[in-house]
N, C-alpha and C positions, 0 to 999 in steps of 0.2 A: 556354643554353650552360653547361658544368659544369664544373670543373677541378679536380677537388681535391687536385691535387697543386701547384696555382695561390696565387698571394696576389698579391691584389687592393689596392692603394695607390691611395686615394682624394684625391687633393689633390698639385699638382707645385709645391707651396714649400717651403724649405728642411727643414722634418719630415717629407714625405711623399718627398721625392726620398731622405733619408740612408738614409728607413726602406726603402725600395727596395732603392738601395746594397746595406746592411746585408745584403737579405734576399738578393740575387742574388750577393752574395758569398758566402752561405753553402747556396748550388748549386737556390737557389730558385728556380724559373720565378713571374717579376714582369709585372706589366700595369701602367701608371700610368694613371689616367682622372682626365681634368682637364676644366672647365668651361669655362675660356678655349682660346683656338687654340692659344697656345705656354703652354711652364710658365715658371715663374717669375715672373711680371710684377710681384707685389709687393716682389722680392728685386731685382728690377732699380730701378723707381724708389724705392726707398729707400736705394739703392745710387747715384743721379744724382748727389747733390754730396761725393760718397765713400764708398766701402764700408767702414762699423765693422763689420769681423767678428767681434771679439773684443776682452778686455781683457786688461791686463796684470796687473791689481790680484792680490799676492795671495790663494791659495785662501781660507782661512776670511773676507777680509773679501770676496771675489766671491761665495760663495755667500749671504752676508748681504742682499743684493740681492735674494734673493728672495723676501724678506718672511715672512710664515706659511708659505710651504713650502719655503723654507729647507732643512731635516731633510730632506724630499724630494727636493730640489735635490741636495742636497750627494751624495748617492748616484748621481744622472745623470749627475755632471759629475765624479766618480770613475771613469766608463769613459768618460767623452767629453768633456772640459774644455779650457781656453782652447788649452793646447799641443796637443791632440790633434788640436785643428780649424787649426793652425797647418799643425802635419804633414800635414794632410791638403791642406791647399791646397797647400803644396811637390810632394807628389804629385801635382796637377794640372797643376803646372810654372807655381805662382804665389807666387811670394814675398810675404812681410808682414814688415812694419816695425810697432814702437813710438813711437805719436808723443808729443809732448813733453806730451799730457793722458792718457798713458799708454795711450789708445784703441790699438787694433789694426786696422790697414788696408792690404790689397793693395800692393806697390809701385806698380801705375797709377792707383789709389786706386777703381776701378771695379769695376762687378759685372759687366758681361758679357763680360769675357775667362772670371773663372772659370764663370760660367752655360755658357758656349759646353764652357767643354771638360768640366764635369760634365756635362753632357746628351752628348756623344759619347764620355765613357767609360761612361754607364751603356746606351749603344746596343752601345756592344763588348760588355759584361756581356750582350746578349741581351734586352734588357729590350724592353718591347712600350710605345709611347704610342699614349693614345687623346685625341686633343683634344677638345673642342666634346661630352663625352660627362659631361653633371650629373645628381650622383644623386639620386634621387627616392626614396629610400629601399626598403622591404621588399615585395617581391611575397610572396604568401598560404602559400606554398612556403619563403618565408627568401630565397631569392636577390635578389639586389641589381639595382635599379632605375633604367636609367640614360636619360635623355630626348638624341639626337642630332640631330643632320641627318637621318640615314637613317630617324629616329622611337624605337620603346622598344626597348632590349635590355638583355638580362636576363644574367646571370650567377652562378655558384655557387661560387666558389672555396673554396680549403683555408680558408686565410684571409684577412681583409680588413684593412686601417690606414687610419685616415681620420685624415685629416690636413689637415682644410678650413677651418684659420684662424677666427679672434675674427669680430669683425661690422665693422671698421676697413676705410676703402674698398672698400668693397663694387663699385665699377665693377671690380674689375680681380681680382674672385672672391668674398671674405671677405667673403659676406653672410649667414653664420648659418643657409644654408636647412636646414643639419642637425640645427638645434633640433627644429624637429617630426620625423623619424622617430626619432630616439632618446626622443623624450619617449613615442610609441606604446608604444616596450617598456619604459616606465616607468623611463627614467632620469633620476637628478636632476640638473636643470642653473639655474645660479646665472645671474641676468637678467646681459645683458651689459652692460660700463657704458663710457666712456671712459679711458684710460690715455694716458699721455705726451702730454699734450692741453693745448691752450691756456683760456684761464680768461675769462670776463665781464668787466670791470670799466663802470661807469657812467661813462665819461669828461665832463667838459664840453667847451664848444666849443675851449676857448683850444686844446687838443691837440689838434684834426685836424692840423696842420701839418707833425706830432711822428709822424705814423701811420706805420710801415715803416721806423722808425729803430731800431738796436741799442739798448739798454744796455748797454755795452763793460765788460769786468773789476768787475761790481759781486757782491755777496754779497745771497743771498737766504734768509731763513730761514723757517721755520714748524713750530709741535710739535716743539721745539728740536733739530733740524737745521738747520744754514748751509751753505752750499753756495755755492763763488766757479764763476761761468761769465759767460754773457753770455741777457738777454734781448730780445724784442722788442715796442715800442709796435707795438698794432694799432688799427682801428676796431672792433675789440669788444671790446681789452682787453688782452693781455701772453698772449707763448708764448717761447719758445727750448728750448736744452738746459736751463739752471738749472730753470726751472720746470716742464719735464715730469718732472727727475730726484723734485719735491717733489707729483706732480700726485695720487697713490696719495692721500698722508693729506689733501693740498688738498680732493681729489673727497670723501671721507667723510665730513670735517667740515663742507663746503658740505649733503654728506647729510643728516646731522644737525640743524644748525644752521641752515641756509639763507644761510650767509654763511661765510667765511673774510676774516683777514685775512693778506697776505702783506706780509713785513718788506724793505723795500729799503734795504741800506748802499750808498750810491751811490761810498763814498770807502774800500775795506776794508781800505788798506793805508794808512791814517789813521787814528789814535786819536782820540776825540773834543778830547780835549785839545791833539793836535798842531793840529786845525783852528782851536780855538776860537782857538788864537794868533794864528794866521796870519789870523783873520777880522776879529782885534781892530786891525788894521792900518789908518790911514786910507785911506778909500774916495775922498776927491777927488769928482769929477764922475762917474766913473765908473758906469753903471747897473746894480745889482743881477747881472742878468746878466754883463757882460762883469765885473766884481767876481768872481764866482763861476768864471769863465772864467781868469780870470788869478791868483786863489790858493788856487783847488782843483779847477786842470784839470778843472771842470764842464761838459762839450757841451751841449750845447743841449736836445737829450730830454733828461739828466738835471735840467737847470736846469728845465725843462716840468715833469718830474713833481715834485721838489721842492715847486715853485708851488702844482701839483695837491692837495699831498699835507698840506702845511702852512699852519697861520695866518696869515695876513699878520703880526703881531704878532709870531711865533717868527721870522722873515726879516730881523727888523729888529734882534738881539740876538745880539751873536758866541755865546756862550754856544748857546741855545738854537738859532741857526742851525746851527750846527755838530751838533747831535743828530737835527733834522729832518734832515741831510745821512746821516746814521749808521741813522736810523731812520725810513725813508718808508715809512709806512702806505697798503695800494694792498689796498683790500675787492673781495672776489670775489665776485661772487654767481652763477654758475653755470660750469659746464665747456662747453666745446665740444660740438657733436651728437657722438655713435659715429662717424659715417662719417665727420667730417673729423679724428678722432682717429690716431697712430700706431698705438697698435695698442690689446686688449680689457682689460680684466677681466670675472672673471665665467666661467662655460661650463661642462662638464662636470665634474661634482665627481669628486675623486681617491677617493672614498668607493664610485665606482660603476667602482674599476677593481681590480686586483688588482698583485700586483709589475710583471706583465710588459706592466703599462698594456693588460692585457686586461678588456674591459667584462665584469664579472660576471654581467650577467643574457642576455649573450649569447656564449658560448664563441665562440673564432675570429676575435670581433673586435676590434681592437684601435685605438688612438684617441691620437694623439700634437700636440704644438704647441699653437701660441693656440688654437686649439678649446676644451683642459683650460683647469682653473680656478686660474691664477696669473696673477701679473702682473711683471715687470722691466721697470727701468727702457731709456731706450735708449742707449748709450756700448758696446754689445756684449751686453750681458745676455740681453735680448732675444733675440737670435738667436743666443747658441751656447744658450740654454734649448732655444729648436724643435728644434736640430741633435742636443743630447743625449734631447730626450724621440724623437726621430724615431728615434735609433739603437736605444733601449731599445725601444720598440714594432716595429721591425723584428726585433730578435734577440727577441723573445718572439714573434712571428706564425711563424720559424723555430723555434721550441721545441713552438709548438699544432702544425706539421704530425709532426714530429717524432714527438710523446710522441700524437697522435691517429694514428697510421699512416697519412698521407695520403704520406709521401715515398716 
């Protein structure tokens, strides 16, 4: 089948649907071909305990978040940034609110009111879905390779946008199969790694007890960043928001070195000195724990890791107790697998694209979201990134038909 007055959007998550949009707004005849039955399913269950669409944070320090591409970033999110995906949800007739960690989330804090009415206005726009239709990459001809139910069908479009996500839950699409046929036409792509992911640690026994409890309002730092959130005790180790927002330099230096260690202030709106006071106080009968319970509102995982984390000897001395409280040392020694990761680092290098996020060694195609080789954290970064690279690789696959005479 041939269309080349067609573009072809490979992937129906948040980059591949904008880049759609994008393209059928600007009088493109679009196809979506997706792998799963319905689109979105990564956007919906990551959208289950509330939709972070976006942040609030000022521009220069929002696009700082994007680590080394940054520079790059900051150009995306100049035609497509926090307020614009604000405005865009209002257009879908979904309101967003600023919450009080400054995150951006839907009034019903859910993704599938908006999934529902973005997918029935890009059906208004005319747009074509194809479910259950995974691409298998390049037939001998250039046209695109797709394995369905009804078996192989092949396609030629003006141009194509793939937009098939990092290698993070792979059950619910995001499983990297697009490494091998871009690597055929020799494109470089960076091994994919974990991102916003939970960490190892070696626990002892005493902390089973302790497993699936929070760490409420503590500070966490590493490679002098701190960062106040909340984490969580696991049976392999500690995850939450704090610790994915630190997971980037966490993962590298474990790279590196084969260990990290991460800084827990259990107390961070306590000076060491306010505690030490308060610690100097006679203890009575009272046991270590409820001690630590009653004059430095310690819970119980914190008192655990504490325990975990410090000397018996430092517990025993206001002074020093108070500093194990300020400074609990928790060693990582590896990251979580890819697949139970948030989302990738790692993918298709920005060196193998051109402005308009068109793959240089192959005219017409073009390649948006987690796939490309950056990372942000999750609090919204994350996903208006996809949204703004989606848009960009859409208005550029409208530029290849354009300036190639395929409209």
């Amino acid at each position: 089948m041939t269309g080349d007055g067609v573009i072809c959007v490979i992937g129906g998550g948040p980059a591949g649907l904008m880049a759609a949009e994008t393209a059928a707004a600007g009088g493109a005849d679009v196809v979506v071909c997706d792998a799963m039955p319905s689109v979105g399913r990564k956007f919906l269950l990551a959208g289950r305990g509330g939709l972070n669409l976006t942040h609030s944070e000022p521009g220069p320090a929002f696009v700082s978040r994007y680590g080394a591409e940054a520079g790059l970033f900051g150009g995306f999110l100049a035609e497509f940034g926090p307020d614009d995906l604000r405005a865009w949800a209002r257009d879908l007739g979904i309101e967003t609110f600023v919450g009080s960690s400054g995150r951006v989330f839907p009034a019903e804090f859910k993704a599938a009111p908006l999934l529902r009415a973005w997918v029935r206005r890009l059906r208004d726009q005319g747009i074509t879905f194809r479910p259950r239709h995974r691409w298998a990459g390049f037939a001998d001809d250039g046209a695109l390779v797709f394995r369905s139910p009804r078996g192989e069908w092949h396609l030629s479009p003006g141009a194509t946008v793939l937009a098939l996500g990092g290698g993070s839950w792979p059950h619910l699409g995001s499983d990297g199969g697009w490494i091998s046929p871009l690597q055929s036409i020799g494109c470089r792509i960076r091994p994919l790694r974990p991102s916003n992911c939970g960490f190892l640690v070696a626990w002892s026994s005493h902390m089973a007890p302790h497993f699936g409890q929070p760490l409420k309002a503590v500070a966490l730092s590493f490679g002098g960043r701190r960062l106040r959130g909340e984490a969580m005790l696991t049976e392999y180790g500690i995850e939450g928001g704090a610790v994915y927002a630190l997971s980037a330099a966490l993962r590298d230096a474990i790279d590196r070195d084969g260990s990290a260690v991460l800084t827990v202030d259990l107390k961070p709106d306590f000076s060491e000195e306010t505690l030490s006071e308060r610690l100097a106080r006679p203890r009575g009968r009272l046991s270590l724990s409820n001690w630590l319970r009653r004059t430095a509102n310690l819970p119980p995982a914190a008192v655990a890791l504490l325990r975990e984390t410090a000397p018996a000897e430092a517990l025993a001395r206001p002074a020093s107790l108070a500093r194990a409280i300020k400074t609990a040392p928790v060693p990582l020694h590896g990251a979580r697998p890819l697949a139970e990761a948030i989302s990738s680092a790692g993918g298709l290098c920005f060196e193998e694209l051109d402005d308009d996020l068109m793959v240089r060694r192959r005219p017409g195609l073009f390649a948006a979201g987690e796939m490309l080789d950056w990372e942000a954290p999750t609090g919204g970064y994350l996903l208006t990134g996809c949204f703004a690279t989606g848009r960009r690789a859409g208005r550029g696959a409208l530029r290849w038909l354009e300036t190639a005479g395929k409209r």
